[in-house]
C-alpha positions in Angstrom: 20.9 -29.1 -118.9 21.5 -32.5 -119.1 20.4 -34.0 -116.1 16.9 -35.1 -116.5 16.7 -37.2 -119.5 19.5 -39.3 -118.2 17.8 -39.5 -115.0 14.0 -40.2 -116.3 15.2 -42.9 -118.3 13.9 -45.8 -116.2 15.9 -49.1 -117.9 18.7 -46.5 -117.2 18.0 -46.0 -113.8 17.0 -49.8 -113.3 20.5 -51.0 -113.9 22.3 -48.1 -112.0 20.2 -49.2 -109.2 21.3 -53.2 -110.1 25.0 -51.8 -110.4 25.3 -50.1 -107.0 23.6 -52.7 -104.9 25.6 -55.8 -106.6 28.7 -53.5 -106.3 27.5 -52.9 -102.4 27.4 -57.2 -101.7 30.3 -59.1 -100.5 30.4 -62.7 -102.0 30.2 -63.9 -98.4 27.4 -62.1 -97.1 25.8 -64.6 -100.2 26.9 -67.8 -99.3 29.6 -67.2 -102.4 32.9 -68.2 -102.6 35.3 -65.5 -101.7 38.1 -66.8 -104.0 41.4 -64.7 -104.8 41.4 -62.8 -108.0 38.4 -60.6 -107.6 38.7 -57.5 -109.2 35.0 -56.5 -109.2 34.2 -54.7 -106.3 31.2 -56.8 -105.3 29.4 -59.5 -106.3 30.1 -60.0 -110.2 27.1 -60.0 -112.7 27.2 -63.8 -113.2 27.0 -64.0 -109.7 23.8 -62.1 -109.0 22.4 -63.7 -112.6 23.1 -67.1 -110.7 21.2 -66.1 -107.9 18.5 -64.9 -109.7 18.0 -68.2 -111.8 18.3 -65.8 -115.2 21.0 -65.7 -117.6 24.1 -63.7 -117.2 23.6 -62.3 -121.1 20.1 -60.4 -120.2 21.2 -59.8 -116.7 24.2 -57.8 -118.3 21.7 -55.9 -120.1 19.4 -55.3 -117.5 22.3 -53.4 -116.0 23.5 -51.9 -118.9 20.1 -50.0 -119.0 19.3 -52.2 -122.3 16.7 -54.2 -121.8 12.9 -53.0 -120.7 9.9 -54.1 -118.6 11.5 -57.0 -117.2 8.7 -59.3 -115.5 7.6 -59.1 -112.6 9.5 -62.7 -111.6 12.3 -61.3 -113.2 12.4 -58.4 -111.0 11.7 -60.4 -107.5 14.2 -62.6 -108.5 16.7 -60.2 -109.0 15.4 -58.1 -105.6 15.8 -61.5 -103.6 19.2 -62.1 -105.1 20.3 -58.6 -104.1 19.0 -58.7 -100.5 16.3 -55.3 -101.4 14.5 -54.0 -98.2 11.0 -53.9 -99.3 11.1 -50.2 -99.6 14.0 -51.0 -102.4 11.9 -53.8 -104.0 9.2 -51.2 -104.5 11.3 -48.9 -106.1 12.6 -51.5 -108.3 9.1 -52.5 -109.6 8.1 -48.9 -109.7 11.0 -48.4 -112.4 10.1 -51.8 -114.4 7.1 -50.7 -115.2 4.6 -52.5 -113.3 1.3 -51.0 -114.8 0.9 -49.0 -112.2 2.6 -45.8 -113.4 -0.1 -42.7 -113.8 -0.5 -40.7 -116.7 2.3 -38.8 -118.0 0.1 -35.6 -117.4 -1.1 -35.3 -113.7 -3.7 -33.6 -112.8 -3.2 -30.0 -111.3 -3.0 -30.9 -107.3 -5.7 -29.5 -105.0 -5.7 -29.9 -101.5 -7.9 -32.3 -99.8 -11.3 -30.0 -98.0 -10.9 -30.0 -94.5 -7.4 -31.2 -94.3 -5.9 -27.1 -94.2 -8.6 -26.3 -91.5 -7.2 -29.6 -89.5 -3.7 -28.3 -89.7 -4.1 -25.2 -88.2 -6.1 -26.9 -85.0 -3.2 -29.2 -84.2 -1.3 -25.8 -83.6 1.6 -25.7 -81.0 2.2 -29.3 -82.6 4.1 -28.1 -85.8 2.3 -30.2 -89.0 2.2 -29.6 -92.8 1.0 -31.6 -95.6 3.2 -32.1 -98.4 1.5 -33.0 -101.7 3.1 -35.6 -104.6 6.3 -33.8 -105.3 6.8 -32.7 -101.9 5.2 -29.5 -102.8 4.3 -27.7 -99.3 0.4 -27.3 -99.6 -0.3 -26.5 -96.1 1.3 -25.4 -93.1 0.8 -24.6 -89.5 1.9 -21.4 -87.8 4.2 -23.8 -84.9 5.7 -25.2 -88.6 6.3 -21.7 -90.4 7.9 -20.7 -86.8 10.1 -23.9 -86.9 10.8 -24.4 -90.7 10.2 -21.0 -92.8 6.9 -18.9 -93.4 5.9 -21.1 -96.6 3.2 -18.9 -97.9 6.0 -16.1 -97.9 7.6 -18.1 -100.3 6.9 -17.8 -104.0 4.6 -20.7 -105.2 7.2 -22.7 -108.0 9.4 -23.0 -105.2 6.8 -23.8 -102.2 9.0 -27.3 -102.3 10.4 -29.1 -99.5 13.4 -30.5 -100.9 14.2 -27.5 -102.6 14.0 -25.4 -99.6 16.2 -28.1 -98.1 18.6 -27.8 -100.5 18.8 -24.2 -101.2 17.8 -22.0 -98.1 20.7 -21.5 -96.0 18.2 -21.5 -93.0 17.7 -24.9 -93.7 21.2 -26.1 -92.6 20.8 -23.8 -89.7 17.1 -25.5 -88.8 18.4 -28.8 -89.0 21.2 -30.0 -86.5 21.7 -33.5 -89.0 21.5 -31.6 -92.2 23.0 -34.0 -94.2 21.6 -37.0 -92.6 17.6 -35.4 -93.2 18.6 -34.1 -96.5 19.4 -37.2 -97.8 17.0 -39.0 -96.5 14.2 -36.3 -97.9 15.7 -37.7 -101.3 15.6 -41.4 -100.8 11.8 -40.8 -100.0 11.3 -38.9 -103.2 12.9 -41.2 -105.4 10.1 -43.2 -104.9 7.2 -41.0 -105.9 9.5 -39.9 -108.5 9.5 -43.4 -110.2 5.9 -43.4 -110.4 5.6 -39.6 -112.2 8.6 -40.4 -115.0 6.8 -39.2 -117.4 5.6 -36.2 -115.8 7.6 -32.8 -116.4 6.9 -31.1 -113.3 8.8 -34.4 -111.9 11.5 -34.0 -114.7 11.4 -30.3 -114.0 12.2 -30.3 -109.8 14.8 -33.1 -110.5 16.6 -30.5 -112.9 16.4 -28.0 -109.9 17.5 -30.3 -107.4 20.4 -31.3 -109.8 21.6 -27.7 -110.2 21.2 -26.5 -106.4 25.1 -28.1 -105.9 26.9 -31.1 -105.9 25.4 -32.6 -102.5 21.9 -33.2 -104.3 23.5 -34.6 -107.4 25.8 -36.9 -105.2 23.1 -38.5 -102.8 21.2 -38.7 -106.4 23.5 -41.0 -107.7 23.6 -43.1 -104.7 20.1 -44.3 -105.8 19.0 -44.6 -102.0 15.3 -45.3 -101.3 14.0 -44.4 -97.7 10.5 -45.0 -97.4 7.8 -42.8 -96.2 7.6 -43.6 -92.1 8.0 -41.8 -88.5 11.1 -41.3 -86.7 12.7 -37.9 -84.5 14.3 -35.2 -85.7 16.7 -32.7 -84.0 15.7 -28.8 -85.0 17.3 -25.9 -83.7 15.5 -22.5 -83.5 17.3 -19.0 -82.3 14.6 -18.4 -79.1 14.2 -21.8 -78.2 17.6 -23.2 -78.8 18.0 -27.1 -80.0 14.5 -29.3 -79.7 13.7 -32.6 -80.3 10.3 -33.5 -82.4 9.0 -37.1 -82.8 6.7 -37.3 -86.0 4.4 -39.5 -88.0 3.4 -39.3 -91.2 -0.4 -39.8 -92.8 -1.6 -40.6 -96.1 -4.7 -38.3 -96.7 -7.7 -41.1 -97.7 -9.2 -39.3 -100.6 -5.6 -38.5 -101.9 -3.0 -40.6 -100.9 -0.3 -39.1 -102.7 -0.8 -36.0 -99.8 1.0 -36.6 -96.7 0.4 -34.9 -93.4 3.4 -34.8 -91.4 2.4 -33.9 -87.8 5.4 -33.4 -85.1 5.5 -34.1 -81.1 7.8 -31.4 -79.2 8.5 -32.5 -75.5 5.9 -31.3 -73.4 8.4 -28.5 -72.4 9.2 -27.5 -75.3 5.7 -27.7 -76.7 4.8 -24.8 -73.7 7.5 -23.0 -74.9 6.4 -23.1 -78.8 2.7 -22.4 -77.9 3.9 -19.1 -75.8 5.9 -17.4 -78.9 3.8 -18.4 -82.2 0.9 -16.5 -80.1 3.6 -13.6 -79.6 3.9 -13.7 -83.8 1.3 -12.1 -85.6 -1.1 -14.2 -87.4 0.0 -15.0 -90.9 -1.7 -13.3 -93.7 -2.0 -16.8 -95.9 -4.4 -19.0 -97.4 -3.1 -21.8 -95.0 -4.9 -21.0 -91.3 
């Protein structure tokens, strides 16, 4: 497949990112003239090179994936000039190299001790801890009720975006499918810019790519979400459609773990609690 080396490239997918967000501007929204004859949809690359205080030459081959490592005033230049929420700016820097990318071999991921046994105590509330590719390292038995029975699973694809994207009990699970999947893949673009160079990275993105054309289209949008709280909408056959209000938590020792802990309504938190201790107890690693 072809995906991934076109993907990984990061000058590549530093001026795609450029591209779509100057293409996204209006000349107005910029305190630009509007003028007649525009047949760039956008700002045009002079523009955003004006803004920036940088020449429209190396602009043009920042965006033409050409030109590498920018600085670092190049590159908050260039996020200023574009308007970049900070979680884009991040990204951006991520993908010019800021000397802060890890080694291009990570280290085999363990999960933080103590951090599974807290999990299972925070059972009805459904909570899992995802690790640095979204890799599903534990899980609660109110979160196997809600999402799937993760240990069950086979271990390569123990993923949360893959499950996302290729269990049809997924779309069934959540009511805003396309809204959460997509999202999911703005917050992993960011990790992902950090691990270029690793192929596990290069390997899931390959995956993702060949799951169907709704992971390869909200890839190419080159959306960033960043990591953060919010409510989600799940439905479940016995206890019909709920509402959950999460947060997420960076484990200290490893921050690249994230324990994502959910809030039913009180009712529906009484009604969880009553049929996960009808279920039997899982037979995994993870209580």
């Amino acid at each position: 497949m072809s995906h991934v080396r076109a993907d990984l490239d990061t000058a590549a997918q530093l001026g795609t990112l450029l591209r779509t967000r100057r293409e996204g501007l209006t000349p107005a929204e910029m305190g630009l003239p509007t003028g007649r004859r525009r047949r760039t949809p956008g700002l045009r690359r002079e523009e955003v090179a004006h803004l920036a205080s940088i020449s429209a030459t190396y602009y043009a081959l920042l965006e033409q994936g050409r030109a590498r490592h920018p600085s670092p005033q190049v590159i908050d230049a260039l996020a200023t000039a574009l308007g970049l929420v900070p979680s884009e700016r991040a990204y951006l820097q991520a993908l010019a190299g800021d000397g802060q990318t890890p080694p291009a071999l990570a280290a085999p991921e363990e999960l933080t001790p103590g951090v599974a046994e807290l999990v299972a105590r925070l059972d009805p509330h459904p909570t899992y801890v995802t690790g640095r590719r979204w890799d599903v390292l534990a899980s609660n038995r109110a979160a196997r009720t809600l999402w799937t029975d993760w240990p069950a699973v086979p271990e390569r694809d123990r993923n949360l975006l893959l499950w996302m994207f290729t269990a049809p009990r997924a779309r069934e699970v959540f009511v805003e499918w396309e809204k959460e999947a997509a999202a999911q893949l703005g917050r992993f673009r960011t990790a992902a810019a950090r691990y270029l160079t690793d192929p596990s990275f290069a390997e899931l993105i390959d995956r993702l790519h060949a799951t169907g054309p709704e992971a390869r289209t909200f890839w190419k949008r080159h959306d960033v979400v960043p990591l953060g709280g919010g409510t989600k909408r799940l439905r479940h056959p016995e206890l019909g459609e709920i509402v959950l209000h999460h947060i997420v938590l960076q484990i200290a020792e490893n921050p690249e773990q994230k324990l994502v802990t959910f809030a039913p309504e009180l009712r529906d938190q009484a009604r969880l609690a009553e049929l996960i201790l009808s279920q039997p107890t899982s037979s995994c690693g993870h209580d």
